[in-house]
PyMOL Python script that loads the backbone (N, CA, C, O; Angstrom):
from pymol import cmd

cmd.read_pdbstr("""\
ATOM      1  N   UNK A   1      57.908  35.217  28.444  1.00  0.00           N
ATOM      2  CA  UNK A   1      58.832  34.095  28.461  1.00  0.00           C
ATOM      3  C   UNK A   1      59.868  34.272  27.351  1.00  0.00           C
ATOM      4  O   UNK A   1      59.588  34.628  26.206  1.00  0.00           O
ATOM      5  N   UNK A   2      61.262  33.949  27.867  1.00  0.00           N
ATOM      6  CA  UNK A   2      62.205  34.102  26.840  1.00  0.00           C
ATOM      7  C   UNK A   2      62.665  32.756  26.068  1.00  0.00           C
ATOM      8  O   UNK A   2      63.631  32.775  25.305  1.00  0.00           O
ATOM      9  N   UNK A   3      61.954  31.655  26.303  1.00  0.00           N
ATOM     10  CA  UNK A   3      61.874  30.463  25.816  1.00  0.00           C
ATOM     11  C   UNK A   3      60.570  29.976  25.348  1.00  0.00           C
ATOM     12  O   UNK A   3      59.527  30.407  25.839  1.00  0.00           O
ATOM     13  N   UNK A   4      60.592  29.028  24.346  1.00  0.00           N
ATOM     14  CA  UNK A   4      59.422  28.576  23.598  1.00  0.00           C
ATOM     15  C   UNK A   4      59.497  27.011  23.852  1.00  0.00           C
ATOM     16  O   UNK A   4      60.520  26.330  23.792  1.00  0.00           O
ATOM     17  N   UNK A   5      58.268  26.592  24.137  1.00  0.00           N
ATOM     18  CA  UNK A   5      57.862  25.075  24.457  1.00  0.00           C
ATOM     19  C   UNK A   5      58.860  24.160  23.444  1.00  0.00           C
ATOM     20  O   UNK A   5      59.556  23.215  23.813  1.00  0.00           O
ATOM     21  N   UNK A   6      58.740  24.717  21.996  1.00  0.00           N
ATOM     22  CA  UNK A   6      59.156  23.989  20.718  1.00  0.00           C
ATOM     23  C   UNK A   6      60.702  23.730  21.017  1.00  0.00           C
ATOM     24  O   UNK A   6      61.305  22.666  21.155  1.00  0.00           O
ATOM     25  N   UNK A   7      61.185  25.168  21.078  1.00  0.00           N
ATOM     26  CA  UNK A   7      62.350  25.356  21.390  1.00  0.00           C
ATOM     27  C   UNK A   7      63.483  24.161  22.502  1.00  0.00           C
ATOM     28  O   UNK A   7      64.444  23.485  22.134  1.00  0.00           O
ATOM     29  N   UNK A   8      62.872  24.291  23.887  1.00  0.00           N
ATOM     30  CA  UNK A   8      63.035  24.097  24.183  1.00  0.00           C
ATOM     31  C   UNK A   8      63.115  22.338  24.670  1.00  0.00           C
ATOM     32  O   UNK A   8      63.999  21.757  25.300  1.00  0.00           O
ATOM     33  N   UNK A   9      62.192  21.962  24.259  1.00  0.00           N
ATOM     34  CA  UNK A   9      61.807  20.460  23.635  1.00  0.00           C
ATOM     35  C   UNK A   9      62.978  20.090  22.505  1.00  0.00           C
ATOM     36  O   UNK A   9      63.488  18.974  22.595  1.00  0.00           O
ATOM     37  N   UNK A  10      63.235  20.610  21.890  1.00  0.00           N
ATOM     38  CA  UNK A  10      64.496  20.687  20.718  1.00  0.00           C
ATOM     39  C   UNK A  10      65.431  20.447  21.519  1.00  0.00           C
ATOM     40  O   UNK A  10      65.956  19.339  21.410  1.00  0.00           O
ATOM     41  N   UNK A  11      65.933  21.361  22.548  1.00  0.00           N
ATOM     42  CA  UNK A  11      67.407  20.848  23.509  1.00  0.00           C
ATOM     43  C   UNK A  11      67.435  20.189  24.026  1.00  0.00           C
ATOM     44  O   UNK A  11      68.575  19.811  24.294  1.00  0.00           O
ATOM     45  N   UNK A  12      66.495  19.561  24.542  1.00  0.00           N
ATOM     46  CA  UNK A  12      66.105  18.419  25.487  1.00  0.00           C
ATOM     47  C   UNK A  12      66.444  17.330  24.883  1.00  0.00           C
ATOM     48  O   UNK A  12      67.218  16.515  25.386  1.00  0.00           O
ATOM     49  N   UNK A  13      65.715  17.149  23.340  1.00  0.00           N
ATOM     50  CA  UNK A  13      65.638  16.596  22.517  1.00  0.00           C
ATOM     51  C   UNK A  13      64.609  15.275  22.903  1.00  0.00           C
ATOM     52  O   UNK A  13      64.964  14.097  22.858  1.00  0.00           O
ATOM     53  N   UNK A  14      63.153  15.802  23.320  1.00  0.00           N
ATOM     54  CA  UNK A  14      62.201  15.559  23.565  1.00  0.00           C
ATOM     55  C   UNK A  14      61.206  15.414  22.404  1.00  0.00           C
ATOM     56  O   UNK A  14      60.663  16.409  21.922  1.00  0.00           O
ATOM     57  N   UNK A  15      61.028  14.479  22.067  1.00  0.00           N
ATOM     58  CA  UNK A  15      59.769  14.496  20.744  1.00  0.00           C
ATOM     59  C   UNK A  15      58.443  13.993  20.811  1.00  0.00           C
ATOM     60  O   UNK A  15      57.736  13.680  19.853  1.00  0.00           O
ATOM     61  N   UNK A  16      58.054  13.920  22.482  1.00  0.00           N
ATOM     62  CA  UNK A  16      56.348  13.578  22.491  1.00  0.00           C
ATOM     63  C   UNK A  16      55.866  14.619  23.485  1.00  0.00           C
ATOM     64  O   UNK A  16      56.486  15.307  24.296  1.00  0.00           O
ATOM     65  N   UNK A  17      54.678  14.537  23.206  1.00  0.00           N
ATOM     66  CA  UNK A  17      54.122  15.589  24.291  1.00  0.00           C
ATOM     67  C   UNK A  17      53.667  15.092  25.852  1.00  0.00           C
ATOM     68  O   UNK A  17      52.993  15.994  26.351  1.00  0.00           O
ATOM     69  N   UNK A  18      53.757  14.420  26.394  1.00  0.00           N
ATOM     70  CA  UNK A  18      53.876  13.735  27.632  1.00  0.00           C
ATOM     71  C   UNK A  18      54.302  14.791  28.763  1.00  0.00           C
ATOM     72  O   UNK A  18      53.762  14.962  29.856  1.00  0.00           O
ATOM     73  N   UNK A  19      55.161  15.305  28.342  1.00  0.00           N
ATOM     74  CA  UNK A  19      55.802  16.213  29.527  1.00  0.00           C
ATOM     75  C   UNK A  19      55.521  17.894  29.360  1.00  0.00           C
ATOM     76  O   UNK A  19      55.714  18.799  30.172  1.00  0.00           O
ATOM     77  N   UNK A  20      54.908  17.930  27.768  1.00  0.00           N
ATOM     78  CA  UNK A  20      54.527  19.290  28.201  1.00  0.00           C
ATOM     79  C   UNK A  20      54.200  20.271  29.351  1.00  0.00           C
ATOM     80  O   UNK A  20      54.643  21.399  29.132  1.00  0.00           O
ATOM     81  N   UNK A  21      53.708  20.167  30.221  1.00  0.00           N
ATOM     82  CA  UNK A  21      52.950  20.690  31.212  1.00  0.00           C
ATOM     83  C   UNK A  21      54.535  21.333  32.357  1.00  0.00           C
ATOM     84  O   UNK A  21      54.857  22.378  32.923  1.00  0.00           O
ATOM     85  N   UNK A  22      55.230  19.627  32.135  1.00  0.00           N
ATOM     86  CA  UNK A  22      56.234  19.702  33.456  1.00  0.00           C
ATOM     87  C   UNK A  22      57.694  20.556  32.665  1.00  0.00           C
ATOM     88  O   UNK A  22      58.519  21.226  33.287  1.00  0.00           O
ATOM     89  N   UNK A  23      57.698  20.317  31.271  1.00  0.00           N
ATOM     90  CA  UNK A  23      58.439  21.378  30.786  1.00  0.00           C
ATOM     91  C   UNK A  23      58.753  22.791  30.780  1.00  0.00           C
ATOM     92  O   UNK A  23      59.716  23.548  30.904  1.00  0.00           O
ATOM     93  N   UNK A  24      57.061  22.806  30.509  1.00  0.00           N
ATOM     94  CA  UNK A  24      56.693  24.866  31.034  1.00  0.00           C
ATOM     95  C   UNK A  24      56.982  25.188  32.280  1.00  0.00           C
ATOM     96  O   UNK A  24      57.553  26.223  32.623  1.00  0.00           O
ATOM     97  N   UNK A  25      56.533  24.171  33.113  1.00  0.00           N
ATOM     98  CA  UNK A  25      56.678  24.790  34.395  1.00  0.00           C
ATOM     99  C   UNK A  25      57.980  24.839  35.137  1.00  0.00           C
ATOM    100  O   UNK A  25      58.231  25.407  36.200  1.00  0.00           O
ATOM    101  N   UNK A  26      58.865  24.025  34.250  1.00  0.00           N
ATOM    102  CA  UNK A  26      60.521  24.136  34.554  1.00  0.00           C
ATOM    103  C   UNK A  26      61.014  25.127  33.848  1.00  0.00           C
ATOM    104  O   UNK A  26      62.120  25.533  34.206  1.00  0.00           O
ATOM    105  N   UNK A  27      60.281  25.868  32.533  1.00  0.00           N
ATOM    106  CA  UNK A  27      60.862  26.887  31.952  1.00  0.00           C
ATOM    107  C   UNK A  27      60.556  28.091  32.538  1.00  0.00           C
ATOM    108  O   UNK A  27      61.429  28.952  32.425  1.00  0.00           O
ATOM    109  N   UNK A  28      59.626  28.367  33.090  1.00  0.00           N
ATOM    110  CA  UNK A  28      58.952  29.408  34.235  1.00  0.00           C
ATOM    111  C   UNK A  28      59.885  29.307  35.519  1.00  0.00           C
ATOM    112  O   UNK A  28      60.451  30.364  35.801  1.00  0.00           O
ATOM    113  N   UNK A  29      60.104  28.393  36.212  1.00  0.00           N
ATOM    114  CA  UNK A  29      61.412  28.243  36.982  1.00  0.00           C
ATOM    115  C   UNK A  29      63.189  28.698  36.902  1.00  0.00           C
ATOM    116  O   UNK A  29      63.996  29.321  37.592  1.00  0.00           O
ATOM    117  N   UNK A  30      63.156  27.844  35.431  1.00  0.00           N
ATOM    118  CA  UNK A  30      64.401  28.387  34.757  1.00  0.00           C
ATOM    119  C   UNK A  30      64.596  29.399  34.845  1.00  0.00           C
ATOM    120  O   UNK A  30      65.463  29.815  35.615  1.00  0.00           O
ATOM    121  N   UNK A  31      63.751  30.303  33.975  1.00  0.00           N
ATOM    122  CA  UNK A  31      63.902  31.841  34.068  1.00  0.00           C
ATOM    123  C   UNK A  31      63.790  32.550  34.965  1.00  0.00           C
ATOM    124  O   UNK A  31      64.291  33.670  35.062  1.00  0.00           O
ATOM    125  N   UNK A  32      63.130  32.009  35.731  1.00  0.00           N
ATOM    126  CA  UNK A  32      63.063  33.161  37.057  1.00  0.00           C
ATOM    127  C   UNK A  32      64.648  32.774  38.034  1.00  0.00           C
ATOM    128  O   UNK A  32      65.226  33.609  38.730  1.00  0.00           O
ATOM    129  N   UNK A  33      64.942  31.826  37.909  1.00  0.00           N
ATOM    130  CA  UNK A  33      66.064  30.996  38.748  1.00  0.00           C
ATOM    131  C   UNK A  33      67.592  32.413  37.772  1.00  0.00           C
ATOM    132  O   UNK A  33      68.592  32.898  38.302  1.00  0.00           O
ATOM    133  N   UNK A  34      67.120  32.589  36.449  1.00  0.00           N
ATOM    134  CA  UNK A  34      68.007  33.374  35.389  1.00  0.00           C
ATOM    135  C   UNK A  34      67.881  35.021  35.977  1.00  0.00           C
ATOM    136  O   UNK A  34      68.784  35.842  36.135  1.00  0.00           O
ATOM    137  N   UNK A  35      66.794  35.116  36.161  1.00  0.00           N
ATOM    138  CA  UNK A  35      66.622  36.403  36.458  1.00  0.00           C
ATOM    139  C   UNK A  35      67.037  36.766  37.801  1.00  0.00           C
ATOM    140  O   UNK A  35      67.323  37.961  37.865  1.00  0.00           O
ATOM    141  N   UNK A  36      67.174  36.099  38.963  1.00  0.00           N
ATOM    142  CA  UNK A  36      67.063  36.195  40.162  1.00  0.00           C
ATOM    143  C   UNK A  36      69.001  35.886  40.407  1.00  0.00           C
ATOM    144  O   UNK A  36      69.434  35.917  41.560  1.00  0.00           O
ATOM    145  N   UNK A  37      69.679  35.696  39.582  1.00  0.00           N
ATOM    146  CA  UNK A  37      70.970  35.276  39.565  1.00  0.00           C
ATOM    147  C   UNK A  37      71.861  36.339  39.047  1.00  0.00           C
ATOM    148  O   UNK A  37      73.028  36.539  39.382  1.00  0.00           O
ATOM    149  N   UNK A  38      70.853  37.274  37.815  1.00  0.00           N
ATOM    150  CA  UNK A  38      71.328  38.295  36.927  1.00  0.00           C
ATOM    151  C   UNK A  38      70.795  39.678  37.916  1.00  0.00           C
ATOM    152  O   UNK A  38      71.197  40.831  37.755  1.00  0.00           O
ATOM    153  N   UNK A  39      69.852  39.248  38.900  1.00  0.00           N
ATOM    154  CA  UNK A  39      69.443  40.326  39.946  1.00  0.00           C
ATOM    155  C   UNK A  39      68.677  41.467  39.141  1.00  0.00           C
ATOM    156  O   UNK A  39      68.688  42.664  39.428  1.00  0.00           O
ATOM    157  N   UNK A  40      68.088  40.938  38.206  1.00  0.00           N
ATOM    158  CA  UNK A  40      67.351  41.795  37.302  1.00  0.00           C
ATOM    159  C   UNK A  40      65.564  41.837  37.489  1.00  0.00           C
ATOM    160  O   UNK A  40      65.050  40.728  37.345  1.00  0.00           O
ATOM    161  N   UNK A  41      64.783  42.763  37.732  1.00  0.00           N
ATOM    162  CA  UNK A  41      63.661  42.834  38.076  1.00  0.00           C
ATOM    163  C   UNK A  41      62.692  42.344  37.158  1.00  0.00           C
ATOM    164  O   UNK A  41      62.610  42.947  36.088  1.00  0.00           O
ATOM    165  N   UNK A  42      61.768  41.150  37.401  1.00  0.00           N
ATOM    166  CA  UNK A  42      61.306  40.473  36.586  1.00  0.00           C
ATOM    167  C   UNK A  42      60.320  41.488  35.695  1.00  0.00           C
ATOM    168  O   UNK A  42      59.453  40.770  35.197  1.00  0.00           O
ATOM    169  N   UNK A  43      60.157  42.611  35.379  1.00  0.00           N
ATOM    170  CA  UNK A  43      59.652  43.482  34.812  1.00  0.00           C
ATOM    171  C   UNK A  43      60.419  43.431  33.336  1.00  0.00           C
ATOM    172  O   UNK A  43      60.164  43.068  32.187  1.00  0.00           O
ATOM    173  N   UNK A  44      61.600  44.066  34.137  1.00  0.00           N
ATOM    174  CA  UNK A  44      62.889  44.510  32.853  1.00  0.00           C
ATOM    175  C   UNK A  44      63.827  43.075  32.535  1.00  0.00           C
ATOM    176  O   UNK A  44      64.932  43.037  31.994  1.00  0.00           O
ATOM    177  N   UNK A  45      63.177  42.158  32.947  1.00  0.00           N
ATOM    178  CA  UNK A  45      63.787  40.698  32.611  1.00  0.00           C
ATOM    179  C   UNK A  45      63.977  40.751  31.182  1.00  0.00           C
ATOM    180  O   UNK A  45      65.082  40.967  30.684  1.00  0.00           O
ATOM    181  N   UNK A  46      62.608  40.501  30.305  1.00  0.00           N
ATOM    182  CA  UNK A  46      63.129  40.248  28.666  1.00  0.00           C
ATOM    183  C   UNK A  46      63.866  41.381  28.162  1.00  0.00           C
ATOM    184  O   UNK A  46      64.661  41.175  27.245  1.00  0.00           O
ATOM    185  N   UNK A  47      63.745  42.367  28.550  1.00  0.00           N
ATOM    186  CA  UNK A  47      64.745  43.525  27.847  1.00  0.00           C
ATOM    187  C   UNK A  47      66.026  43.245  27.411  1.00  0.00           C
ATOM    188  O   UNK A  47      66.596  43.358  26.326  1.00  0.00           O
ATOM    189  N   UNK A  48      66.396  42.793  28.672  1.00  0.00           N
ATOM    190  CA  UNK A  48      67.951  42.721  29.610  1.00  0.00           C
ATOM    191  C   UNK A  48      68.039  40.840  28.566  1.00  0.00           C
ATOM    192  O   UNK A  48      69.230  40.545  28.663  1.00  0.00           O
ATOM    193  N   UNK A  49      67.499  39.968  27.954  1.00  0.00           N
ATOM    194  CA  UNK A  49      68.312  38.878  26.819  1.00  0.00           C
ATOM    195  C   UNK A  49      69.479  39.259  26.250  1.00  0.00           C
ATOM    196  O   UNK A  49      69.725  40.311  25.661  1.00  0.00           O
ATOM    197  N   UNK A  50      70.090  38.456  26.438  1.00  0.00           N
ATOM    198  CA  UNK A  50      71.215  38.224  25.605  1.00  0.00           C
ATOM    199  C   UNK A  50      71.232  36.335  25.182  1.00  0.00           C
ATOM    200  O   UNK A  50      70.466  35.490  25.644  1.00  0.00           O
ATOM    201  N   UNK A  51      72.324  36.125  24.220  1.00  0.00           N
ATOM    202  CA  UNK A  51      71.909  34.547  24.328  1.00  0.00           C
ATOM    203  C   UNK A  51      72.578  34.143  24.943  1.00  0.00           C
ATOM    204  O   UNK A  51      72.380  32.956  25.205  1.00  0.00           O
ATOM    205  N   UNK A  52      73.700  34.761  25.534  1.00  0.00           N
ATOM    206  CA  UNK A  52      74.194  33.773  27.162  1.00  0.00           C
ATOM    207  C   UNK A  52      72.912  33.807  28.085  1.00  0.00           C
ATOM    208  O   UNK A  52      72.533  32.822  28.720  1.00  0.00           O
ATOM    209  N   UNK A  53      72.430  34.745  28.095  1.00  0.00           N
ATOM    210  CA  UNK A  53      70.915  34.339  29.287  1.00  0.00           C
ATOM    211  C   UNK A  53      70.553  33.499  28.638  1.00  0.00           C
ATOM    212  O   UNK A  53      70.851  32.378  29.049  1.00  0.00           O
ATOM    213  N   UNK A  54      69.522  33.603  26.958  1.00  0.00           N
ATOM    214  CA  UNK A  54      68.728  32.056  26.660  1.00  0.00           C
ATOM    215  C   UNK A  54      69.734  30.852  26.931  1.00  0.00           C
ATOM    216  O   UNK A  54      69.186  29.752  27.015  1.00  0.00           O
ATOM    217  N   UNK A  55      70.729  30.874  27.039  1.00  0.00           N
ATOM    218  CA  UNK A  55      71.367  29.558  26.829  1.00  0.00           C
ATOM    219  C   UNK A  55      71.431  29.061  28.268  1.00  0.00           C
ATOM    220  O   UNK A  55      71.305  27.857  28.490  1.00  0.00           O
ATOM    221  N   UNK A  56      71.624  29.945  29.264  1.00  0.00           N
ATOM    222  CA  UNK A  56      71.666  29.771  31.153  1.00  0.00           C
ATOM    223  C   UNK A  56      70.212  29.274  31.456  1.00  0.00           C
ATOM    224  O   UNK A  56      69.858  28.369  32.212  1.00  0.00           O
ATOM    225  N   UNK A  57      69.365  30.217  30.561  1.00  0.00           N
ATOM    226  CA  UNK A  57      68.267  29.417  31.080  1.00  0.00           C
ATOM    227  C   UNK A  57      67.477  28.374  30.469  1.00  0.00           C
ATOM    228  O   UNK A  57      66.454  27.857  30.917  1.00  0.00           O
ATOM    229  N   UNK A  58      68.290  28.050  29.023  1.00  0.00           N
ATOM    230  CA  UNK A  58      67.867  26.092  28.660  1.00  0.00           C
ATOM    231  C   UNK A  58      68.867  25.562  29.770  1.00  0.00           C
ATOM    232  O   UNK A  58      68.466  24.437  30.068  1.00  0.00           O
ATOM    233  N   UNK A  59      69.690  25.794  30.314  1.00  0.00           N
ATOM    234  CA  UNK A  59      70.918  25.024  30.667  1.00  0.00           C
ATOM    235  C   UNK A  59      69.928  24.466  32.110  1.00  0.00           C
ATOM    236  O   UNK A  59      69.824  23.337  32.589  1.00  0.00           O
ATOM    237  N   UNK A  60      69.273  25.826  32.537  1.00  0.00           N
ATOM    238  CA  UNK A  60      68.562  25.182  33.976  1.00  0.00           C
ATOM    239  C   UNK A  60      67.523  24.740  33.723  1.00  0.00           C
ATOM    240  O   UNK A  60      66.788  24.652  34.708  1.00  0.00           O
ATOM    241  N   UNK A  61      66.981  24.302  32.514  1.00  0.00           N
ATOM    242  CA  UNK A  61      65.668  23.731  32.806  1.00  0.00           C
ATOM    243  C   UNK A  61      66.575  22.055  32.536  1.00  0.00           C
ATOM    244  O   UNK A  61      66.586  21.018  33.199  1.00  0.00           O
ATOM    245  N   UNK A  62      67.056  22.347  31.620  1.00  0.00           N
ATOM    246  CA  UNK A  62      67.794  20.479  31.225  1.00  0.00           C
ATOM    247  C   UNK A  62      67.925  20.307  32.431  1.00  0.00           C
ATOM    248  O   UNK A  62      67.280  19.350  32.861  1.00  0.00           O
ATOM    249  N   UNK A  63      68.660  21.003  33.343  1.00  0.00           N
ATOM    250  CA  UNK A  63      69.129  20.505  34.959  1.00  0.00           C
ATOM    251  C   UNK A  63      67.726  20.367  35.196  1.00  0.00           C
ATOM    252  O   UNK A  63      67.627  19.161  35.423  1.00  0.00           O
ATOM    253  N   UNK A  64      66.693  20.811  35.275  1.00  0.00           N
ATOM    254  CA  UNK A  64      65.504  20.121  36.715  1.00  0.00           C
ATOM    255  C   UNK A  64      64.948  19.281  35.688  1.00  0.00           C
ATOM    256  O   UNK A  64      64.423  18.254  36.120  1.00  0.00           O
ATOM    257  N   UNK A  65      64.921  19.475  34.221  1.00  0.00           N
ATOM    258  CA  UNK A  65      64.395  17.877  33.762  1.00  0.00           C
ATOM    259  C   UNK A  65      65.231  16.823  34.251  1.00  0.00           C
ATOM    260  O   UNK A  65      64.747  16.007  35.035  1.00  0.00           O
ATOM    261  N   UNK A  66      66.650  16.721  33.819  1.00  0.00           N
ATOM    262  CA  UNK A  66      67.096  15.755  34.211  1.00  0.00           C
ATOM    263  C   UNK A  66      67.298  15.233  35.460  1.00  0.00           C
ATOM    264  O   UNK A  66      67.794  14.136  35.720  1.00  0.00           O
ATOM    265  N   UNK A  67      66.890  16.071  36.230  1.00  0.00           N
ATOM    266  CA  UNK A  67      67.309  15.949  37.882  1.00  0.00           C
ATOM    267  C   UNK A  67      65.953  15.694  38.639  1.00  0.00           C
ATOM    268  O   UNK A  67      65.905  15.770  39.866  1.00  0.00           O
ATOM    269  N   UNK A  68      64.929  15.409  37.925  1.00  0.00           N
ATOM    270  CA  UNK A  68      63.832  16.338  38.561  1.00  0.00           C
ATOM    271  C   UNK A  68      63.650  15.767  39.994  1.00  0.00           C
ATOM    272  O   UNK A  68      63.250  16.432  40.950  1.00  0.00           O
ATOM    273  N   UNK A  69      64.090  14.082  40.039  1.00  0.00           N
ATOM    274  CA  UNK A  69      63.720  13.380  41.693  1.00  0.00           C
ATOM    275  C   UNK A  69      64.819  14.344  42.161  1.00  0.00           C
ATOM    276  O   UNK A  69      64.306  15.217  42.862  1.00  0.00           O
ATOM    277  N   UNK A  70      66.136  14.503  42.030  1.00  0.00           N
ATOM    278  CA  UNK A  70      67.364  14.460  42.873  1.00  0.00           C
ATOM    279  C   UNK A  70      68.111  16.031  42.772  1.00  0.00           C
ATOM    280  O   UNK A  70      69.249  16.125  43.232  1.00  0.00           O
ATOM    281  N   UNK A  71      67.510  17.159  42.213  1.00  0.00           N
ATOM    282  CA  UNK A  71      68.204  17.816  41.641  1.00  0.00           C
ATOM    283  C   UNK A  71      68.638  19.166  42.961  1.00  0.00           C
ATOM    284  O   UNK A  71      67.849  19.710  43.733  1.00  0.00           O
ATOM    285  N   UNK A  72      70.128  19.392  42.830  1.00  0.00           N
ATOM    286  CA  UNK A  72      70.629  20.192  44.032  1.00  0.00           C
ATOM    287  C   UNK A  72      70.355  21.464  43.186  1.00  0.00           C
ATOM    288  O   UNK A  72      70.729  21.736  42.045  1.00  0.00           O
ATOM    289  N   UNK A  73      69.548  22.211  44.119  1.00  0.00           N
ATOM    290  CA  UNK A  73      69.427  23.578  43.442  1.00  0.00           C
ATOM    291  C   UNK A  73      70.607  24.389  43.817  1.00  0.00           C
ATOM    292  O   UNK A  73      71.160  25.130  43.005  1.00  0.00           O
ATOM    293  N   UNK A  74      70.995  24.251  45.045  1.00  0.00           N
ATOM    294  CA  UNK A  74      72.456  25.187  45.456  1.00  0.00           C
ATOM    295  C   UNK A  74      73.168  24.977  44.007  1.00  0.00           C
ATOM    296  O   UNK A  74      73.030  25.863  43.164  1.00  0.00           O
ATOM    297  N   UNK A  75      73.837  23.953  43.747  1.00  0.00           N
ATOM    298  CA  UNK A  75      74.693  23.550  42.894  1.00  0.00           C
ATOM    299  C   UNK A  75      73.996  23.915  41.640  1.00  0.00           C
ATOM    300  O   UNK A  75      74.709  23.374  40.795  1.00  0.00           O
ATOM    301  N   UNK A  76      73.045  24.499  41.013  1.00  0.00           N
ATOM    302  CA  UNK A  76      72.702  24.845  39.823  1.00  0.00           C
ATOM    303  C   UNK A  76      72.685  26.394  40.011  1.00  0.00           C
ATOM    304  O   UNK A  76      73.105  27.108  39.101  1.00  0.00           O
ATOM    305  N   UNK A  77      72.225  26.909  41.131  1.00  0.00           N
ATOM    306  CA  UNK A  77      72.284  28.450  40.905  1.00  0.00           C
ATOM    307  C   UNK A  77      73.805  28.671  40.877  1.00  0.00           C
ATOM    308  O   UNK A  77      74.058  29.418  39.932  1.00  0.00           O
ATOM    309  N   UNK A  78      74.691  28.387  41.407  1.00  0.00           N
ATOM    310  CA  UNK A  78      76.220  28.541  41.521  1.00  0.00           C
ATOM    311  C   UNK A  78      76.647  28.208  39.907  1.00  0.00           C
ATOM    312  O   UNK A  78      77.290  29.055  39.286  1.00  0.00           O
ATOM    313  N   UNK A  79      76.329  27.175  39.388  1.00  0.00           N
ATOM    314  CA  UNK A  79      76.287  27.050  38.081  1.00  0.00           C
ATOM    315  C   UNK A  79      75.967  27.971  37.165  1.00  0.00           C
ATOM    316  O   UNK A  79      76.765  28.186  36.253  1.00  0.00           O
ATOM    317  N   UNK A  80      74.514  28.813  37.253  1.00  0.00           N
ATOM    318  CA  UNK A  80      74.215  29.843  36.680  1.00  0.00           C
ATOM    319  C   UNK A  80      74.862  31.254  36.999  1.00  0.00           C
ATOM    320  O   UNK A  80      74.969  32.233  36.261  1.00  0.00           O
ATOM    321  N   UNK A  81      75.227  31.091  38.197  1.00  0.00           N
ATOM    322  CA  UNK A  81      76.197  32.327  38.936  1.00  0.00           C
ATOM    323  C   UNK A  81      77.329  32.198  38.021  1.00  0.00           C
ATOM    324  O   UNK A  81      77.533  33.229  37.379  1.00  0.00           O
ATOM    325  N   UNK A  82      78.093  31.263  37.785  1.00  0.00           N
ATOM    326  CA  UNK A  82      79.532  31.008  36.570  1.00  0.00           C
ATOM    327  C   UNK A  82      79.005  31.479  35.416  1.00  0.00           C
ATOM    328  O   UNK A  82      79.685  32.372  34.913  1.00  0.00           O
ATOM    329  N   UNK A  83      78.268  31.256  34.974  1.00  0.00           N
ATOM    330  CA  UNK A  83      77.637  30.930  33.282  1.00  0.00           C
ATOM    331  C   UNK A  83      77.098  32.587  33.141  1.00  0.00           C
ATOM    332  O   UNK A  83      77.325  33.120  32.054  1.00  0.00           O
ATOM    333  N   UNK A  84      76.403  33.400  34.195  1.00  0.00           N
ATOM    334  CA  UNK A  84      76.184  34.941  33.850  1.00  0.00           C
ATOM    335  C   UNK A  84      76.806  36.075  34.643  1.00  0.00           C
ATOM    336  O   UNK A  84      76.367  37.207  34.848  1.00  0.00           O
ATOM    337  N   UNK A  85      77.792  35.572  34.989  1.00  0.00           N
ATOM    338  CA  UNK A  85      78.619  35.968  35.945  1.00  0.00           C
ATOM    339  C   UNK A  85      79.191  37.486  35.044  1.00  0.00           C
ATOM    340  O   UNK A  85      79.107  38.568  35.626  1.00  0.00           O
ATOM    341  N   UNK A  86      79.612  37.429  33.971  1.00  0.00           N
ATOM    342  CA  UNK A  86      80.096  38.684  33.119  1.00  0.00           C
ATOM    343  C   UNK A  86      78.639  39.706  32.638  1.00  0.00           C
ATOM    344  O   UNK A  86      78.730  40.745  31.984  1.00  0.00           O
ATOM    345  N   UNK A  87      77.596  39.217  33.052  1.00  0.00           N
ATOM    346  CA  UNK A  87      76.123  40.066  32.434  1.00  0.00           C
ATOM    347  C   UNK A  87      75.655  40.411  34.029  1.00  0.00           C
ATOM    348  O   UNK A  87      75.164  41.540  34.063  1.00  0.00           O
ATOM    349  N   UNK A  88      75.669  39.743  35.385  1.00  0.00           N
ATOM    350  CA  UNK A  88      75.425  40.131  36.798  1.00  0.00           C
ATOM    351  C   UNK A  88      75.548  41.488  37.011  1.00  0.00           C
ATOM    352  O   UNK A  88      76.544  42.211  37.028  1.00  0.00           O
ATOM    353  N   UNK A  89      73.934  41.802  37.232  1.00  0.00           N
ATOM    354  CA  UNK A  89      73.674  43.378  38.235  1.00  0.00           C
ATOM    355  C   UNK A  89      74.807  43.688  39.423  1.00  0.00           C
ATOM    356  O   UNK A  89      75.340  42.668  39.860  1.00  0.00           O
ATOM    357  N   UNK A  90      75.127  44.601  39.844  1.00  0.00           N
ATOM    358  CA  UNK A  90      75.591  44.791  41.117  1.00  0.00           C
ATOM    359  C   UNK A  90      74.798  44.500  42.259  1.00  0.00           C
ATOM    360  O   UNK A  90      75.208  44.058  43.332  1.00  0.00           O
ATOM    361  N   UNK A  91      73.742  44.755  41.976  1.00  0.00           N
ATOM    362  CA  UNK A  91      72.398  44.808  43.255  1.00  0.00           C
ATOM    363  C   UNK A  91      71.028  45.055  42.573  1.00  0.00           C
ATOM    364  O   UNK A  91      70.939  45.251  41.361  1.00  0.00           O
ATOM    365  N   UNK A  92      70.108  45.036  43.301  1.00  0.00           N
ATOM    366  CA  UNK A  92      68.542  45.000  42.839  1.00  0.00           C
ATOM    367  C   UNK A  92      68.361  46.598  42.639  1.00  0.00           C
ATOM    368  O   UNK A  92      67.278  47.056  42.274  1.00  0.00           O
TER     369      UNK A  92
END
""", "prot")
cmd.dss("prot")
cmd.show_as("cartoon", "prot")
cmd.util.cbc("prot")
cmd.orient("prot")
């Protein structure tokens, strides 16, 4: 994982543990949603960080926290498509 519970609770700006559980499992999402956008093989995923990736992928977890009833995933990967658009593989 290229994000930390602490960390990421910090951007949120989350200060109880209540949501732990649903946090991780949006940060496990996030990143893979990061990796799958950057077309990078979840193997050679952490290699391939930069902090425009950490920052694409706090950016998508804030989106499914904040969204979590309503949240358009089209409209967030297109989002992440803008945001790593200059770091994007050609192909798998």
């Amino acid at each position: 994982m290229i994000l930390t519970l602490e960390e990421t609770k910090k951007y949120l700006r989350v200060d109880f543990d209540d949501d732990n559980e649903l946090i991780e499992s949006f940060i496990m999402t996030g990143e893979k949603l990061v990796a799958d956008v950057l077309r990078v093989e979840p193997e050679t995923f952490e290699q391939s960080v930069t902090e425009q990736t950490r920052l694409a992928a706090l950016y998508a977890v804030a989106y499914l926290y904040e969204h979590r009833e309503e949240a358009d995933h089209h409209a967030l990967v297109m989002s992440l498509r803008c945001l790593l658009f200059g770091e994007r593989q050609v192909g798998f």
